[in-house]
N, C-alpha and C positions, 0 to 999 in steps of 0.2 A: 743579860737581862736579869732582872732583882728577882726574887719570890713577889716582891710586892707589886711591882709591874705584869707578870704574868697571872698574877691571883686579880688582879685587876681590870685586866684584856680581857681574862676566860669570863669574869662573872659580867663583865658587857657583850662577849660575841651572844651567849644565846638567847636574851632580849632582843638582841638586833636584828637576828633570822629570824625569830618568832614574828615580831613586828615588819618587816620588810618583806615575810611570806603571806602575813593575812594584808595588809595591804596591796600586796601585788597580783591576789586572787580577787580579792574585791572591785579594784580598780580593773584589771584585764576580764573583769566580768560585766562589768557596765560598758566598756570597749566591745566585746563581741556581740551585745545585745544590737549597739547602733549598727554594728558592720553588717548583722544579719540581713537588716534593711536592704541592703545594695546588692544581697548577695540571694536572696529567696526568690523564686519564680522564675529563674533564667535557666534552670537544668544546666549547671556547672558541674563539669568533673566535681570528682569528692576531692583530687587532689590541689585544684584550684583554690575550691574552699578553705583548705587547710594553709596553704601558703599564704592567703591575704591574713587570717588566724596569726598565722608565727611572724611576720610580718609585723603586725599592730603591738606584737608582744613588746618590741624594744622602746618603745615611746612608753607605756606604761612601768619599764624598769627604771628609765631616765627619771621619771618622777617619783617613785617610791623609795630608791634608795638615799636620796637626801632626806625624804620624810622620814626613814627609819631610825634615822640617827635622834633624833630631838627624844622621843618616848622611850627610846633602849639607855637613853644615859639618865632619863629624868629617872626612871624605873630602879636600875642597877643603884643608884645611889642613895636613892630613898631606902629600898629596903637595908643595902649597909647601915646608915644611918638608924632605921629602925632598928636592928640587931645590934646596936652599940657599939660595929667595930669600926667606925669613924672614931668615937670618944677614946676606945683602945688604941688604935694607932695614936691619936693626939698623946695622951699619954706614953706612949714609946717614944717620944719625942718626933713621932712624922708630922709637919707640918700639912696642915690642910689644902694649901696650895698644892702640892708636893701629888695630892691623889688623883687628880683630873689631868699631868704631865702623861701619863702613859695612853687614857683615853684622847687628849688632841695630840700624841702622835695615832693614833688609828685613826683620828678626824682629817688627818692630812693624807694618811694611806686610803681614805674615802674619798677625798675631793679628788685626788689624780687619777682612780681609774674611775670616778664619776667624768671628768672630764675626758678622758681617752674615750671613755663611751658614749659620750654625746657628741664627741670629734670625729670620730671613725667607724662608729657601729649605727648609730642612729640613722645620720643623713643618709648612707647607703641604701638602710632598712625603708627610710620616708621616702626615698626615688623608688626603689624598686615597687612601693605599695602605692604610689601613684601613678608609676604605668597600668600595672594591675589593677587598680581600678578604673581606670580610662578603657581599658579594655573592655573591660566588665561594661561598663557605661555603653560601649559600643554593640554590645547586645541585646537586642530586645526582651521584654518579659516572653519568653516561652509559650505561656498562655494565660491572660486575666480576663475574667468572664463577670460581666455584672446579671443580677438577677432584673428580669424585664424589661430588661432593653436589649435595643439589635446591636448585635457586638460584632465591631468590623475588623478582620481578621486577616492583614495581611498576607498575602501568600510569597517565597520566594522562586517560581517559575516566572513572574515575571504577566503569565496570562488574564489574571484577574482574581479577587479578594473571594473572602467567605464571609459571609455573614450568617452571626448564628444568636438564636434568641432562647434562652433560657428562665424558666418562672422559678426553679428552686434550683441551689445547687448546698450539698452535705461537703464542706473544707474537708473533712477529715476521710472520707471513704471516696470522693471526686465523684458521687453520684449526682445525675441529674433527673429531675422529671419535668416532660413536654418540653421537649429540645425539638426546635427548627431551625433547619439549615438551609442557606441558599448558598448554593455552589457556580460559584463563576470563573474556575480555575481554569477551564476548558474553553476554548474560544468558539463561537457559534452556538454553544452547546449551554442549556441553564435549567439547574436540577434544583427542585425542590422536596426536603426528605424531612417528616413528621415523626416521631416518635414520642412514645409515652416517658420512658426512660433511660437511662445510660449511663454509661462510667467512661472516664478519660482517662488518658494517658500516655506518657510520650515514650517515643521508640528510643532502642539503646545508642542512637546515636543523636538524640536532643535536637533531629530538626523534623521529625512529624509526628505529627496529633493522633492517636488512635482511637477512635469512638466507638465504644461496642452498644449501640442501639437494641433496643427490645418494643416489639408490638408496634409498628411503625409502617408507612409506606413512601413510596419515592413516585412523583411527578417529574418529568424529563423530557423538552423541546428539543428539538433542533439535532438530533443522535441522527436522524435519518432523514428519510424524504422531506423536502419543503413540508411545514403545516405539520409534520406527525405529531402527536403526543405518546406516551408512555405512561403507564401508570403501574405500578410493580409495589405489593406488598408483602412483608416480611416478619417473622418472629423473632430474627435476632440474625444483627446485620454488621461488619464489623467495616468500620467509614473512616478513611485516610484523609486526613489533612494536611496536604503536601506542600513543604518548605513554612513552615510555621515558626520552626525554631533555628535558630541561628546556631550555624557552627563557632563557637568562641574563639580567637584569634588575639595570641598577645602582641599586643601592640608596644616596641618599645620609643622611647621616648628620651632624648640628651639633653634634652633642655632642665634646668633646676632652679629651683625657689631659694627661699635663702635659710630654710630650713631642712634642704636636701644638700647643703653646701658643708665641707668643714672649714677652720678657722683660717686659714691657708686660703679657698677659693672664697671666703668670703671680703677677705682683705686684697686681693686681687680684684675682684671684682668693685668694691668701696672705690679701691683706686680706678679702676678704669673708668668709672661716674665720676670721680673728679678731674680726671683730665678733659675728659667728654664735657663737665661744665667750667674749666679756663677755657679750653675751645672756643664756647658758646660767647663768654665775655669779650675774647680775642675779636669773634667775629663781628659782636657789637658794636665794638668800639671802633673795626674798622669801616661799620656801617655808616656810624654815625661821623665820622671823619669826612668820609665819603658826600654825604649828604652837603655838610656845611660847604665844603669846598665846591660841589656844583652847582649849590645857591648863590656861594657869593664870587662865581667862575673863577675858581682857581684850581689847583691839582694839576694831575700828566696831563688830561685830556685839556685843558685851558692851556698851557705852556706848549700844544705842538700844534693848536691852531693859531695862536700871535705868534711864534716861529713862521707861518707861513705868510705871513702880510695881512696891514691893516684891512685890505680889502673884503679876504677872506675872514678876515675873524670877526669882521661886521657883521654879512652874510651868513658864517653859521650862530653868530649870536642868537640872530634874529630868529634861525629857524629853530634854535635849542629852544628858546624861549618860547615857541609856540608850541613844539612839541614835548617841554616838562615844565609844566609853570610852578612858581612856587609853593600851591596848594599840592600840586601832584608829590611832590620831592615829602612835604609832611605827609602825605597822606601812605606814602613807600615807607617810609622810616616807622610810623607809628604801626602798619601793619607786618613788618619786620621783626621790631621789638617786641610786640605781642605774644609771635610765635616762638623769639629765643627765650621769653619768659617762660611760656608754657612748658618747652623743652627745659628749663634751666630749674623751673621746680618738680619735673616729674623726676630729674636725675638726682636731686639734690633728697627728696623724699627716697629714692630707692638706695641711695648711699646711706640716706638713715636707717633704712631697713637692716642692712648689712651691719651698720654696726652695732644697732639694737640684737640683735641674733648673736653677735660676737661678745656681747657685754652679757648675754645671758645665760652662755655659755660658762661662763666664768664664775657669775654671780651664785647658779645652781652650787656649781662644783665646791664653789668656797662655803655653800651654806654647810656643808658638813663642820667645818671648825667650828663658827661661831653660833651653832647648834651644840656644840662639846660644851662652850663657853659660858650659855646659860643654862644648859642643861645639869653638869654637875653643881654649880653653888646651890639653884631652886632644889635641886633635887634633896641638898643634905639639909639644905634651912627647914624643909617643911618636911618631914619623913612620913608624917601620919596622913598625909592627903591619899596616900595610897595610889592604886588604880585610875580612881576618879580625877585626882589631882595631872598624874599623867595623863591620863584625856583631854581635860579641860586647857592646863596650859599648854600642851600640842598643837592641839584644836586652832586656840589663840593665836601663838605663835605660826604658824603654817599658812593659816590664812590670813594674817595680815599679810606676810611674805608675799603669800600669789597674789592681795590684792595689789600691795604695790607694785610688783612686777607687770598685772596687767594691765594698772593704769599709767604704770612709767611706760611702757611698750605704744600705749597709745598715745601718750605726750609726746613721747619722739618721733613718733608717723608723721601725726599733724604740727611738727615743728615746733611746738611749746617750747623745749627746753633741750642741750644735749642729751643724748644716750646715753653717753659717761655718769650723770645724774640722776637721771629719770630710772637708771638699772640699778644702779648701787646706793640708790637712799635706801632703800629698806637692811641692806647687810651693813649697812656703813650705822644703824641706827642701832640694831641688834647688836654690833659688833663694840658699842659705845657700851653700852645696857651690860653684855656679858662680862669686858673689863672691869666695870664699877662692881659687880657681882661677886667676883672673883675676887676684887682687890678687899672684899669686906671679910671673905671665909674666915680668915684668922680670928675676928670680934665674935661668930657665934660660935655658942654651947651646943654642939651636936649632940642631940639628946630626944627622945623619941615622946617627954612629957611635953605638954600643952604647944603641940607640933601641928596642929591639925590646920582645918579649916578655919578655925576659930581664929586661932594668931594670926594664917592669912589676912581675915577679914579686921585684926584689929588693926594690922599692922597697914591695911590698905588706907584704914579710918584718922588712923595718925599720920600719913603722908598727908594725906585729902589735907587734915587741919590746919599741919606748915605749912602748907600751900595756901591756904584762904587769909592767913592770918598773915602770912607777908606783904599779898595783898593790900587787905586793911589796914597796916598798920600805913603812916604819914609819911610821904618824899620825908 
């Protein structure tokens, strides 16, 4: 490896980490904000919490490290350029092409363990945090209390509910004031218990409610003889709410989506839907064979009743013909064909699936080269855009990217177009754009004067013009 090659890797790694770290905490932090949703008011272990957490983590690595790449190489080379030692190297006779060779070999050392990681780390990560949350789903909220209404409060003994009515509740300290309970957990037995105020809270094992009541009294039928009442008041009274919360239970789960698959199960799988839809056709066709041959009596079954004598094949003519008439025979086939249709598009949709997930796979991975690609030429044409320049053409770039990704993803759902297409127009367009970039380096003066915004925007105004004027001008 040259001095120039490694003075060139070193001054891209730490752009790269800088940028792939605040990315990866910004993005994994809008991730834990939604996950919180699924995950607050169920009294979950703290260690449950943390796994669906580190879980969610590798979907948002999957996406940031292709992102890293686009703003660590626009960056690194701008300020070269800035500092003159692009013009320096040109003048030591290194060719400008010659500078962005050692960054797209790192671009390639990025697409393969991008792709190792979306093949093998990912889908693991997305099965196992989709049992996990299925689970989670399988538990009820522990306890949600509206203000002024009667809240009906499943019990898990099986005997009968609570219902409990609250005028104020404080989220932050679980205080309540004028809490009424109707207790029906007990059978025969039905208590009604007042109170001014109270706190909640659940026992260390997250399936009962603990209600410490103050200044309060209890009314109580049916404890004793036919007709008794009770009436018992209290200053501070501490009220179980039994089987309220669910013991959580991981639930696992073998079945997988096409983004809990890697490239191996998902191409297996492609294939099993196409065999599954020649089937379908096989079967079609031998329906409809079928059909015509008993419309117009021909086939096995016609050739072993004329085997048996004219007589008899008169005789079951006759009775065939009354028992499948010819509207019957259309009306078999057309409700036939219907359903292998339906089956023959739900399979042919789900083989798209698989190999939209398997084109995307790829698509990601490969975005690190041709991220290298137009990342160094913009970065040394324009040096004085700075910071801002890196944002904006990031920005640009990245999201056209996702957007065509996730309007190619939904063209090949709904059958528009292949896969192969609808996934690799955006890199096959970028990767057109980077070449022509690239093949220009040699023509500019890398040079830090009138580099700015400015040149972009002239430079933008003089395309814009050959373009209107080719136009205009006459076949």
């Amino acid at each position: 490896m040259t001095i120039l090659t490694r003075y060139l890797i070193r001054s891209h790694v730490g752009p790269f980490l800088f940028t792939f770290s605040l990315l990866t905490g910004l993005l994994f932090l809008n991730t834990v904000t939604r996950l919180l949703q699924d995950l607050v008011g169920k009294g979950l272990p703290g260690e449950v919490i943390l796994e669906a957490l580190v879980l969610s983590f590798p979907h948002t690595v999957a996406l940031t490290l292709p992102m890293a790449v686009l703003p660590a190489v626009l960056y690194t080379f701008s300020e070269l350029a800035t500092a003159s030692e692009v013009v320096a190297m040109s003048g030591s006779g290194v060719q400008p092409r010659r500078l962005f060779l050692p960054v797209l070999l790192l671009g390639v050392v990025l697409s393969g363990i991008t792709y190792t990681f979306n093949d093998r780390i990912l889908p693991e990560a997305n099965h196992q945090l989709k049992n996990l949350r299925n689970s989670i789903r399988q538990k009820s909220p522990t306890f949600q209390l509206r203000e002024r209404v009667v809240n009906l409060i499943e019990a898990g003994n099986g005997l009968g509910p609570y219902y409990m009515r609250v005028d104020n509740i404080d989220p932050m300290s679980n205080e309540l004031t004028d809490v009424v309970i109707y207790d029906m957990s007990q059978q025969g037995v039905r208590r009604t218990t007042y109170a001014e105020r109270g706190n909640m809270q659940l026992d260390a094992a997250f399936t009962d409610l603990q209600l410490r009541l103050h200044k309060g009294h209890t009314y109580e039928v049916g404890s004793g003889d036919i007709g008794s009442f009770q009436q018992t008041g209290f200053e501070q009274q501490l009220y179980m709410l039994r089987g309220v919360g669910d013991v959580f239970e991981d639930l696992g789960d073998n079945q997988r989506s096409d983004r809990e698959m890697s490239v191996a199960l998902l191409r297996d799988s492609a294939a099993a839907k196409r065999l599954a839809i020649d089937s379908i056709r096989e079967e079609s066709r031998a329906n409809a064979v079928g059909a015509v041959q008993r419309a117009l009596g021909r086939g096995p079954a016609s050739d072993s009743v004329r085997s048996a004598g004219p007589g008899f094949a008169k005789t079951m003519a006759l009775s065939q013909g009354s028992q499948l008439a010819p509207d019957e025979i259309t009306r078999t086939v057309s409700v036939t064909a219907r359903t292998n249709n339906a089956r023959f598009e739900a399979l042919r949709k789900r083989a798209n699936q698989y190999g939209v997930e398997i084109h995307k796979k790829l698509v990601i991975a490969t975005a690190c080269m041709v991220f290298v690609l137009i990342g160094v030429p913009v970065g040394i044409r324009f040096p004085r855009g700075g910071v801002s320049m890196v944002i904006v053409v990031s920005a640009v770039v990245i999201g056209v990217y996702q957007y065509g990704l996730t309007t190619g993803e939904d063209w090949a759902d709904r059958d528009l177009a292949a896969p192969f297409w609808t996934m690799w127009a955006p890199s096959l367009i970028f990767l057109v754009v980077g070449i022509l970039l690239v093949s220009r380096m040699g023509r500019w003066t890398a040079t830090a004067r009138e580099s700015g915004w400015r040149e972009i925007w002239t430079a933008a105004r003089a395309l814009a013009g050959r373009v209107l004027r080719r136009r205009r001008s006459p076949a």
